[in-house]
DRENPA-61297 format. One record per residue (C-alpha): x, y, z; residue number from 1. Coordinates in steps of 0.001 Angstrom, whole numbers, plus 500000, padded with zeros to 6 digits. Example, Ala and Ser with C-alpha at 12.3 -4.5 7.8 and 13.67 -1.06 7.14 Angstrom:
# DRENPA-61297
> 512300; 495500; 507800; 1
> 513670; 498940; 507140; 2
***
This chain:
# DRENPA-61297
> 404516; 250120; 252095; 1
> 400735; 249375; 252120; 2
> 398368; 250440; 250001; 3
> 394581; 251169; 251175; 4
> 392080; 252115; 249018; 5
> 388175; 253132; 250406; 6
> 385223; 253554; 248555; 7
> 383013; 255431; 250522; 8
> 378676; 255653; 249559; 9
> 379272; 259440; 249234; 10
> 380101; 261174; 245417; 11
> 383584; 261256; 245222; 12
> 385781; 263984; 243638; 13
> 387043; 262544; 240302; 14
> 390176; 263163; 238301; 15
> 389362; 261885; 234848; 16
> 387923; 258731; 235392; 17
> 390537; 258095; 238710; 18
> 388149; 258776; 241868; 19
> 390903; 259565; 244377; 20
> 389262; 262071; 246765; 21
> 386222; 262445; 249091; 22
> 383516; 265144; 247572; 23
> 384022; 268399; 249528; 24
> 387766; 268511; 250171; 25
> 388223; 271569; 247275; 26
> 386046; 273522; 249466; 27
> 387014; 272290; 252999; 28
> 389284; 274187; 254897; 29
> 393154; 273097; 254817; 30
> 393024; 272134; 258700; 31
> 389761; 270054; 258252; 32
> 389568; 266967; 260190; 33
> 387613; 265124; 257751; 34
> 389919; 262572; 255937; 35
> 389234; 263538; 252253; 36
> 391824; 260850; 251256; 37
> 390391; 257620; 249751; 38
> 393905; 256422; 248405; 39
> 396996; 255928; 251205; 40
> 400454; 254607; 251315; 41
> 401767; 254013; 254535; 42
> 405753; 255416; 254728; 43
> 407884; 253313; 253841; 44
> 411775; 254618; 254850; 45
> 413001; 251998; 251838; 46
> 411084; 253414; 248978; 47
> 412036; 257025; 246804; 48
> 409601; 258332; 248582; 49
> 407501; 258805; 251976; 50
> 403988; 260287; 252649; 51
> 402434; 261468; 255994; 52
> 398799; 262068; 255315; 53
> 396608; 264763; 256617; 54
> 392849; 265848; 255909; 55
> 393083; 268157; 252967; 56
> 397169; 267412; 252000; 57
> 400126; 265232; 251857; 58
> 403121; 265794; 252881; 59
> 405465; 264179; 251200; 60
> 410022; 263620; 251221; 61
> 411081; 262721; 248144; 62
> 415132; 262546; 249363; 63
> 415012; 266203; 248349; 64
> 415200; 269078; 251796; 65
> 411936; 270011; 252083; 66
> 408587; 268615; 251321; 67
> 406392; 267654; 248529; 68
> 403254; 268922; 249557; 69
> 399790; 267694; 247871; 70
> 396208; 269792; 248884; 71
> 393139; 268624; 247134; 72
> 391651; 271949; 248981; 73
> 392047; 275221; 247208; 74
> 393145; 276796; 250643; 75
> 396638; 275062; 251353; 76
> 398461; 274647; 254465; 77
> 400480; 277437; 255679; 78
> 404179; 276991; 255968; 79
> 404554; 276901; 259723; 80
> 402916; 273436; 259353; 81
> 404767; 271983; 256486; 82
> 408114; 274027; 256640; 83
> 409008; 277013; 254937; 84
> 410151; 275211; 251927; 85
> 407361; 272984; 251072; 86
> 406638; 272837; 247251; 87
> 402950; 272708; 247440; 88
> 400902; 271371; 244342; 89
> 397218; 271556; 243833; 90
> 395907; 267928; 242778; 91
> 394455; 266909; 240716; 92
> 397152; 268582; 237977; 93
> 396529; 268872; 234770; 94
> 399762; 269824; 233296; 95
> 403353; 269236; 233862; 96
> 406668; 269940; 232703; 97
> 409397; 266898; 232204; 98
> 413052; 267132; 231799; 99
> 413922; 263627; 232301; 100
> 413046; 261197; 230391; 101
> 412946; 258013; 233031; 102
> 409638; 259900; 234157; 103
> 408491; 260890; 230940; 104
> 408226; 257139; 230031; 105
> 406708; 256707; 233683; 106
> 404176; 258878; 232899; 107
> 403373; 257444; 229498; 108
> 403098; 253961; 231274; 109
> 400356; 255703; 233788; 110
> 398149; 256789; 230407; 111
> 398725; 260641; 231026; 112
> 401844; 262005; 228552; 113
> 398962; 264247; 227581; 114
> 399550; 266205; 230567; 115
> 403504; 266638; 229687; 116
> 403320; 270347; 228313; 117
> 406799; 270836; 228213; 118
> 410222; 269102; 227961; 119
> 413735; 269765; 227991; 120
> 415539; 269596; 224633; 121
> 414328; 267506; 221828; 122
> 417191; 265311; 221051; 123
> 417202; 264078; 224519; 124
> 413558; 262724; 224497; 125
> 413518; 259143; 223663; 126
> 409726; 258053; 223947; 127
> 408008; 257906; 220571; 128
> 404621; 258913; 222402; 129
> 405858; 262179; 223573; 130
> 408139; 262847; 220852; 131
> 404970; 262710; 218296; 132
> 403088; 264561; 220938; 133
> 405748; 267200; 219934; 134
> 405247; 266892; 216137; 135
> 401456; 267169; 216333; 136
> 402341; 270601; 218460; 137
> 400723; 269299; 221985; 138
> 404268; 269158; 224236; 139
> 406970; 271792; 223249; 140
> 410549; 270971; 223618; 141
> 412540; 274336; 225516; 142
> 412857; 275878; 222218; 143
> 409358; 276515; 221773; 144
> 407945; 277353; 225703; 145
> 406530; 280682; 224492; 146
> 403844; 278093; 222792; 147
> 402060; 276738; 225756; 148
> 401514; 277929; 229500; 149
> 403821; 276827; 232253; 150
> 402331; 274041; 233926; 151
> 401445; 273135; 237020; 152
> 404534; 271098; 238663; 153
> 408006; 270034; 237067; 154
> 410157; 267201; 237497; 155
> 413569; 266908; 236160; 156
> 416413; 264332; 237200; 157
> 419354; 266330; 237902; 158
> 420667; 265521; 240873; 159
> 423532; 267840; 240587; 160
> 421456; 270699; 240461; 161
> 419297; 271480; 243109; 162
> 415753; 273514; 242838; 163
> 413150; 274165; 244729; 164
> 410706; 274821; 242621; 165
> 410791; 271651; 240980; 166
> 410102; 267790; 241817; 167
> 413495; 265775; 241949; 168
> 413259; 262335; 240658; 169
> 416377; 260171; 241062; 170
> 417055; 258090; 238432; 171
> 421222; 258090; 238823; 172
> 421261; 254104; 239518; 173
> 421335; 254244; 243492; 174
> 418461; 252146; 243432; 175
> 417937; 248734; 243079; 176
> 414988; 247835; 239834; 177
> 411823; 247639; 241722; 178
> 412720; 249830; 244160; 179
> 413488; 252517; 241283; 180
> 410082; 251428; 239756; 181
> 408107; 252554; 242704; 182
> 408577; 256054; 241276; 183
> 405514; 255347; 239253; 184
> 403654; 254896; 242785; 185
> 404907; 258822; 243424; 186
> 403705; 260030; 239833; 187
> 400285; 258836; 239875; 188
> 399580; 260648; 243451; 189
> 399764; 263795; 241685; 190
> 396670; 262898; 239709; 191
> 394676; 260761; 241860; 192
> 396272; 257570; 240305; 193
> 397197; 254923; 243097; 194
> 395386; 252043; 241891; 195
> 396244; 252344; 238444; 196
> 400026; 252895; 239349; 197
> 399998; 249566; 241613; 198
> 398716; 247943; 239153; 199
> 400883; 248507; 236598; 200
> 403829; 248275; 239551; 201
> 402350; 245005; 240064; 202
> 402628; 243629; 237077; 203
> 406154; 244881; 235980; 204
> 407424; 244026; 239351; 205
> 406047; 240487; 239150; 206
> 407301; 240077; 235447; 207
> 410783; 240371; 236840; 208
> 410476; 238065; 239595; 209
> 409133; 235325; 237502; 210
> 412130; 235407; 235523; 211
> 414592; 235974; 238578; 212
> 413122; 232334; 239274; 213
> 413294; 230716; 236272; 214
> 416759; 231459; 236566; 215
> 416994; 230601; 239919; 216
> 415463; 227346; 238953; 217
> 418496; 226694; 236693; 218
> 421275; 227385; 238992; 219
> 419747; 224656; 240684; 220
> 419340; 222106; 238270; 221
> 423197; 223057; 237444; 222
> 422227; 224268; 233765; 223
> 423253; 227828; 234060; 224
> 426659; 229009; 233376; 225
> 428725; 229639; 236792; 226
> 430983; 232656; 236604; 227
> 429191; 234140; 233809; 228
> 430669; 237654; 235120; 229
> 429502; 240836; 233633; 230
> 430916; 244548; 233224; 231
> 428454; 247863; 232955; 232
> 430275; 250517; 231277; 233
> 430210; 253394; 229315; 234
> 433253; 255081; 227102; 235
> 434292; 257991; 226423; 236
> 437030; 256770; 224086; 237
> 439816; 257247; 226726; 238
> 438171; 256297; 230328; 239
> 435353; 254183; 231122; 240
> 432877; 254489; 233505; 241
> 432409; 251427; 235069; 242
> 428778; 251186; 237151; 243
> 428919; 249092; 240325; 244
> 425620; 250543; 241721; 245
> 422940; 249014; 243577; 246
> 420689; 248852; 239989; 247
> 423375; 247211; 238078; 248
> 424737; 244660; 241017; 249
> 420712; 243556; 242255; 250
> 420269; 243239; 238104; 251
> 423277; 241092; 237403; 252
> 421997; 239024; 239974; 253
> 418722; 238605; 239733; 254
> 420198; 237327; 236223; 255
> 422287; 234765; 237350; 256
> 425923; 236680; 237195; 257
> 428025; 239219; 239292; 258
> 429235; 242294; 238679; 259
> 433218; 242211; 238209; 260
> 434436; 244425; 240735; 261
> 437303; 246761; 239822; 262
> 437016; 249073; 242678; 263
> 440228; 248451; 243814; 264
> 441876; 249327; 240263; 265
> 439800; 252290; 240123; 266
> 438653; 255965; 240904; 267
> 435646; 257493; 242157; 268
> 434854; 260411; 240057; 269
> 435165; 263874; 242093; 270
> 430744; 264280; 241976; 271
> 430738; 260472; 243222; 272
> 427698; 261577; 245345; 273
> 425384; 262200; 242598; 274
> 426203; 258705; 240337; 275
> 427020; 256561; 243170; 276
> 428737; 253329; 242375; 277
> 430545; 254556; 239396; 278
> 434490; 254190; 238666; 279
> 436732; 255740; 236398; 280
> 439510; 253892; 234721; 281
> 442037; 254355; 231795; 282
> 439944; 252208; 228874; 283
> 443664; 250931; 227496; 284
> 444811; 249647; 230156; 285
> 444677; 246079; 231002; 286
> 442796; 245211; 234330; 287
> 440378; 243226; 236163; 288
> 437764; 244030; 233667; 289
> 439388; 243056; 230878; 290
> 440581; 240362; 232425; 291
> 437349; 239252; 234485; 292
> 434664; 240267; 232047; 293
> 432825; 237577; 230451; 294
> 430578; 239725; 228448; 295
> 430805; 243691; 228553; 296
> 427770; 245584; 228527; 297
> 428354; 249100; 227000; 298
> 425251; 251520; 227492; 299
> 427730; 254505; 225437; 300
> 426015; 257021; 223437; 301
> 428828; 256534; 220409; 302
> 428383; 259391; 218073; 303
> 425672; 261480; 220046; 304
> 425570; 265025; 218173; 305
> 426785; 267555; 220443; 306
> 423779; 270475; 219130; 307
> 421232; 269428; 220687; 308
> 418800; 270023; 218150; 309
> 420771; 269014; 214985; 310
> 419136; 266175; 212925; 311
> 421585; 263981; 211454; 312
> 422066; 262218; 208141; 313
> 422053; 258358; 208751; 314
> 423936; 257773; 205334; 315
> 426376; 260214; 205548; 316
> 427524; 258917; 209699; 317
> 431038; 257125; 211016; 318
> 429672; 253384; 210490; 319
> 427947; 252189; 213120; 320
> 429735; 250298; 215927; 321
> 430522; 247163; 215291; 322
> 432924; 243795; 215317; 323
> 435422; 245647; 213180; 324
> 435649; 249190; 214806; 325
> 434440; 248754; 218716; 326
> 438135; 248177; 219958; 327
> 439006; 251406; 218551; 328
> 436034; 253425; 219091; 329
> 435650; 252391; 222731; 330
> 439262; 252682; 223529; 331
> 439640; 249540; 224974; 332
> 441753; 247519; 222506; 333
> 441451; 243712; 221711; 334
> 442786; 242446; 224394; 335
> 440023; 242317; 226913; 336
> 438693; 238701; 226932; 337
> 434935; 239949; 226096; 338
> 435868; 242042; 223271; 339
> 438276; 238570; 221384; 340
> 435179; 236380; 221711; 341
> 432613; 239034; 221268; 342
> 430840; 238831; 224101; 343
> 430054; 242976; 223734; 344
> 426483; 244026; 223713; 345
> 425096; 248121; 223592; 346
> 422174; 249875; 224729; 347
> 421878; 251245; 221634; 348
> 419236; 249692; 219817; 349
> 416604; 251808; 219880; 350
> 418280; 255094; 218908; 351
> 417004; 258421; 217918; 352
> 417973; 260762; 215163; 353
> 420489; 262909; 217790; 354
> 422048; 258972; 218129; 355
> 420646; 258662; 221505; 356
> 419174; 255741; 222931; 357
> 416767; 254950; 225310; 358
> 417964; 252533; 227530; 359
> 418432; 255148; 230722; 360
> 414615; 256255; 230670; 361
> 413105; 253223; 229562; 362
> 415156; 250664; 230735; 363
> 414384; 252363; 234758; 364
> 410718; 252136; 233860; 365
> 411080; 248550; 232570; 366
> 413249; 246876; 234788; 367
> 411499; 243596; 233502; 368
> 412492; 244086; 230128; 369
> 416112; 245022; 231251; 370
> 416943; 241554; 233349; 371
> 415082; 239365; 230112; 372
> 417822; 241511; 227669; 373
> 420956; 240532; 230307; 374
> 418997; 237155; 230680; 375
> 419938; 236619; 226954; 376
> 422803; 237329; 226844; 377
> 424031; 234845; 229830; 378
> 421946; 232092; 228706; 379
> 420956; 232406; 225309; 380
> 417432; 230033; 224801; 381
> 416381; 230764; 227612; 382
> 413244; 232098; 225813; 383
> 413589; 231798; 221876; 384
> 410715; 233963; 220954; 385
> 411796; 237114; 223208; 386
> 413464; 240497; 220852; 387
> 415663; 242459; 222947; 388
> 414532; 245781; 223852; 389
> 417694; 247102; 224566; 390
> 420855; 245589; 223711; 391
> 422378; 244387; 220074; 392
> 425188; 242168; 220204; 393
> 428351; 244196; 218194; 394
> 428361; 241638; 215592; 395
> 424842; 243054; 214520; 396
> 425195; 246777; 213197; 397
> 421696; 247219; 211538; 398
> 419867; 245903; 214335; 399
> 417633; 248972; 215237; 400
> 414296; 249875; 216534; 401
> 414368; 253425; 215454; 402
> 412140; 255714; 218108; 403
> 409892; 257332; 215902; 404
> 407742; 260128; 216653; 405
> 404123; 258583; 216648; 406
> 401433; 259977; 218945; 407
> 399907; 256413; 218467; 408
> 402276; 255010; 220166; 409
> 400861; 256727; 223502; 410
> 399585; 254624; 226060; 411
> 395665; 254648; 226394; 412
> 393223; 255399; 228700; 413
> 392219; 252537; 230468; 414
> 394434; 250340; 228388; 415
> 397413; 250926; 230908; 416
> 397897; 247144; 231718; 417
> 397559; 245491; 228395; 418
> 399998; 248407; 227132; 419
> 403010; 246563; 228988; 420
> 402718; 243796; 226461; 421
> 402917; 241316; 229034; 422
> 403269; 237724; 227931; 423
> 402673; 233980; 230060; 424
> 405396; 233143; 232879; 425
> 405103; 229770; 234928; 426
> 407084; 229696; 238209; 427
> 409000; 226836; 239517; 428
> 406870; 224766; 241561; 429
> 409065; 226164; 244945; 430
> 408975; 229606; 244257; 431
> 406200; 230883; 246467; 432
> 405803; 233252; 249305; 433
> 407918; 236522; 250311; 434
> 411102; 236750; 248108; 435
> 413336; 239899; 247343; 436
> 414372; 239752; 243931; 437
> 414800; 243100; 242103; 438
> 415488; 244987; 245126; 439
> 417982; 242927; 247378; 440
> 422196; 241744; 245543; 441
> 422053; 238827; 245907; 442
> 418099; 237425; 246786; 443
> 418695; 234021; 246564; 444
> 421647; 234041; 248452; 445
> 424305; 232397; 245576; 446
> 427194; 234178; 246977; 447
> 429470; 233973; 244059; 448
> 433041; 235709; 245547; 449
> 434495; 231713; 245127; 450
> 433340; 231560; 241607; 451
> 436029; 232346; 239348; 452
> 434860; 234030; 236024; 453
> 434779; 231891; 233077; 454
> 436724; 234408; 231415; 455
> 439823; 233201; 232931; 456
> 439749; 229575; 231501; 457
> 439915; 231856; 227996; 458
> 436943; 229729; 226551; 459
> 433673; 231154; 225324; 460
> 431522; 227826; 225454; 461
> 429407; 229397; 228807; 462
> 427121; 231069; 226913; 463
> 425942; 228644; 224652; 464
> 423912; 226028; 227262; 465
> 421222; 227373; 226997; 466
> 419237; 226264; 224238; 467
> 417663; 223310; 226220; 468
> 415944; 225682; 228289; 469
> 412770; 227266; 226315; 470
> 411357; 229113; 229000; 471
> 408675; 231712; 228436; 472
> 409367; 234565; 229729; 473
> 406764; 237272; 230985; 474
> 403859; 238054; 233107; 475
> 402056; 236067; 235822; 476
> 399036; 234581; 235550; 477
> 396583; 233053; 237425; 478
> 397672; 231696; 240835; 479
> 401142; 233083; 240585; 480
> 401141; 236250; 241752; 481
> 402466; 234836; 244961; 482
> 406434; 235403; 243860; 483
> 405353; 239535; 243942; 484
> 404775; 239223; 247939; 485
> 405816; 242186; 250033; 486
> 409189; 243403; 249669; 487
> 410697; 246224; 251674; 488
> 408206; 247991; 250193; 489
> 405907; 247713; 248259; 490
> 402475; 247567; 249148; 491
> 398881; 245999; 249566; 492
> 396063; 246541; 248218; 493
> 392826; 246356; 250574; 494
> 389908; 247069; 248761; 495
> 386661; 248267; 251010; 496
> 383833; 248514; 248539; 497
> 380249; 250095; 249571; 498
> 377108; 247834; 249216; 499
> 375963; 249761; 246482; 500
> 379355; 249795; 244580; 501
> 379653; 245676; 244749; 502
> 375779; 245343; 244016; 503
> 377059; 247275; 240557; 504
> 380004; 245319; 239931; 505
> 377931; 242195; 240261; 506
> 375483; 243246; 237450; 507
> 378415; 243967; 235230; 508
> 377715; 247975; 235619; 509
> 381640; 247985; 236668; 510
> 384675; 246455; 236212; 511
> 385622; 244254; 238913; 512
> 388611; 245390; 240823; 513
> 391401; 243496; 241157; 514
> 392196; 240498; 243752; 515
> 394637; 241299; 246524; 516
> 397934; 241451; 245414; 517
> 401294; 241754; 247880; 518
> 404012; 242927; 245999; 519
***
C-alpha cells in the first residue's frame, strides 16, 4: 500500500492541526470532480482494509459487507453509488464511541482519546488514559450514556455480532503483528490523520523488525536456543484454548521459536470462524503440549469478576497465581514439562481492579513490545535493561504494573512519536533491503518441522544462553530504517511540498517532514 501525501499552494481544510483536505470540499458537491483529497492509500487486498478514492468521499471495505464510506462534503453520495448499505461518516469527526479496547489504545497512540465519548463497560477498559478520561467525567462507560451525546461513528470488535451501524475492527488474532497494526492507518482517516498514523506505523513496525534481526543474527552465529518451542493458551480451569493463529505463529517466529502444533490432538471450537486458529483441548490430559512445550504462555484472565462493574478488594482475593497454585488453577497438572521447570509466563501484569489485563488491546497495538516480552523469555539477556510489558514469569506473584486511571497518561498532541518510548536498535550489518518480518511465519525462512523441542531431552538449560548477548533493543535510528522496506503492504510516503511551504520549512517556520520511509 502506498502512501501519497500533496501539499497544494491553496488553504487547506484543517482538522486540528492535521491538514488532510483541499479548501472547498465541505461545500462542493458530492459528484465534484475536483480531487479534494491531499492524503491517499492505494488498496492494498493484504491489509484490514481497502480504499477507492473519489472527489468528495472514500469508499472504503473494511472485511465487513458493505462499505465504509468517508465525505469531507456535507452533501454525501447517494446510495446507488456506494451500495445501499454504505455506513457513511462525515470527516473530520469529532467524537466516537469505542467498545474495544485494541482501538481504544490505537486511538490513544494517534493523540485523539479525547474524541472517545463513550465506551463499553468499565471493567473491560484497560488504558489508563481513557480510564482517567472516565474519572475526570469526559468518556462515559455504558452505564452513564445519558451523560454525553452519541457520537459521530462507533467501532467495536465483535466479530460475532454483526451491525451495520457500526465500524468492525478485527482484532480476533487472524492477522499477523504488522499487518494487525495497520489498523491505526484506518483510524486516523477518520480525522484527517495519515501522516501522523504512518509515522507512528513506521516506527512500531520498524521497532519489531530490528529485533526480528537481532535474533535472526543469533540463529546464525548458533547462540540461540534451537527448539525453544512455545504454547499460547488460555484456561478455563478444565479446557484450554490453545491459539495457533497467524498473530501468534508470525510472533513465535519472528522470535526465534515455533508454535507447538496440537491440531491433530485437538478441536476447533463450533464459532471457529470468528477466533480462527484456536483449539480446544481437555487441560488434564497429557498431550503434545505438555509434552512439546518448552515454555507455556498463558494470556488467562484468572479471577476476572464476573459483574462487570464490581471493584474488588486486592487483600481480601484467592492469592495470586503463582509457582505453588498454577497447576491447580489452570487445570493442567504438573506434569507438563513447562509447568516442572517453570517455564510459565502470563499476560497478566498489568491488571486492572475487575483483574483484567491488557495484553489483548495493547499488546495488538504494540506488537513491538509483544515479540521483546517472548524475546525474553527464549533468550533471556538478550537486552538486560528491557521490563516486560506484558508477561511475569509464575515464580513472580507481585510483579504488577497496576493500570491506573490517570488522564496524564494520555498521549499528547504532537508528542505522538516520542510517546512510544522508543529506545536505540543497531541492525546486523546484512540486514538491509525488503524483508517480511511481522507479517510473513516464518520470514527468514528457518523451517523448524526437523527441530525437535528441547522439551523432550527433559532439560531446562535452553533458556539460559543468553546472557552473552546484550543487545539493545528498540527503535531505529539513523540510516536504518532500511529493515522497514515495503511489505505486502504497507506504504510510502512521497512528500510533494509547494515552493512556498519548503521556503518556510527552511527558515525554521515549520517542522521538517520526515525522509522517505518504505515500510
Amino acid at each position: 500500500m502506498r502512501f501519497s501525501t500533496q501539499f497544494a499552494a491553496t488553504t487547506l481544510l484543517a482538522s486540528a492541526a492535521h491538514a488532510a483536505w483541499k479548501e472547498g470540499c465541505k461545500s462542493a458537491k458530492w459528484d465534484s470532480q475536483e480531487d479534494f483529497w491531499l492524503n491517499k492509500y492505494e488498496p492494498n487486498e493484504s491489509l484490514p482494509f481497502v480504499p477507492t478514492y473519489n472527489g468528495t468521499y472514500v469508499t472504503i471495505r473494511n472485511r465487513q459487507r458493505r462499505y465504509v464510506v468517508l465525505h469531507c462534503s456535507d452533501e454525501r453520495p447517494p446510495t446507488s453509488a456506494v451500495g445501499e448499505e454504505a455506513l457513511f461518516v462525515k470527516v473530520p469527526i469529532e467524537s466516537v464511541e469505542v467498545h474495544d479496547g485494541f482501538t481504544q489504545d490505537l486511538i490513544d497512540m494517534l493523540g485523539m482519546s479525547s474524541a472517545i465519548k463513550r465506551t463499553g463497560a468499565y471493567a473491560d477498559v484497560t488504558n489508563s488514559c481513557i480510564r482517567g478520561n472516565m474519572l475526570a467525567n469526559r468518556t462515559f462507560d455504558e452505564s452513564k450514556w445519558d451523560q454525553t451525546e452519541p457520537a459521530n461513528v462507533t467501532f467495536y470488535g465483535n466479530v460475532a455480532a454483526s451491525d451495520p451501524k457500526k465500524v468492525l475492527i478485527y482484532s480476533n488474532g487472524g492477522q499477523a503483528p504488522l499487518v494487525q497494526l495497520a489498523y491505526i492507518k484506518f483510524l486516523g482517516m477518520f480525522w484527517g490523520m495519515e501522516e501522523t498514523a504512518n509515522e507512528i506505523y513506521s516506527k512500531v513496525s520498524a521497532n519489531y523488525r530490528c529485533a526480528a534481526a537481532r535474533i535472526e543474527d543469533l540463529v546464525i552465529k548458533n547462540e540461540f536456543p534451537k527448539g525453544a518451542w512455545i504454547s499460547a493458551i488460555q484456561s478455563n480451569g478444565k479446557e484450554l484454548t490453545v491459539f495457533q493463529n497467524d498473530w501468534w505463529n508470525v510472533l513465535a517466529a519472528d522470535a526465534g521459536s515455533n508454535l507447538v502444533n496440537v491440531s491433530s490432538e485437538a478441536k476447533a471450537p463450533e464459532d471457529a470462524w470468528s477466533a480462527p486458529g484456536a483449539y480446544i483441548m481437555d487441560a488434564n490430559k497429557e498431550s503434545v503440549l505438555s509434552k512439546e512445550s518448552f515454555a507455556i504462555i498463558d494470556t488467562s484472565y484468572y479471577d476476572q469478576v464476573k459483574e462487570k462493574n464490581v471493584v474488588i478488594n486486592f487483600e481480601n482475593n484467592s492469592p495470586r497465581v503463582d509457582v505453588k497454585n498454577y497447576a491447580q488453577r489452570s487445570g493442567m497438572g504438573i506434569s507438563a514439562f513447562a509447568i516442572k521447570e517453570k517455564n510459565v509466563y502470563l499476560s497478566d501484569k498489568a491488571t486492572n481492579r475487575n483483574l483484567r489485563h491488557n495484553f489483548f488491546d495493547r499488546g495488538l497495538a504494540r506488537p513491538d513490545l509483544a515479540l521483546l516480552d517472548l524475546i525474553s523469555v527464549l533468550k533471556p539477556g538478550f537486552n538486560s535493561g528491557y521490563t516486560t510489558a506484558f508477561l511475569r514469569s509464575i515464580e513472580k506473584p507481585d510483579e504488577m504494573d497496576p493500570q491506573r486511571s490517570m488522564d496524564s497518561q494520555c498521549v499528547k498532541k504532537g508528542e505522538e512519536v516520542s510517546s512510544l518510548k522508543l529506545n536505540e536498535c543497531k541492525l546486523p550489518e546484512w540486514a538491509t533491503g525488503y524483508h517480511a518480518a511481522g507479517v510473513s511465519a516464518d520470514a527468514y525462512g528457518r523451517n523448524g518441522k526437523n527441530v525437535k523441542s528441547l522439551a523432550l531431552d527433559g532439560k531446562s538449560s535452553g533458556l539460559t544462553g543468553g546472557q552473552k548477548a546484550g543487545i539493545s533493543v528498540g527503535s531505529i535510528v539513523g540510516g536504518l530504517l532500511v529493515i522497514s522496506a515495503a511489505v505486502f503492504g504497507v506504504m510510502v510516503c512521497k512528500r510533494k511540498r509547494s515552493t512556498q511551504k519548503t521556503k518556510e520549512m527552511e527558515e525554521g517556520k515549520l517542522d521538517s517532514p520526515s525522509p522517505s520511509i518504505k515500510v
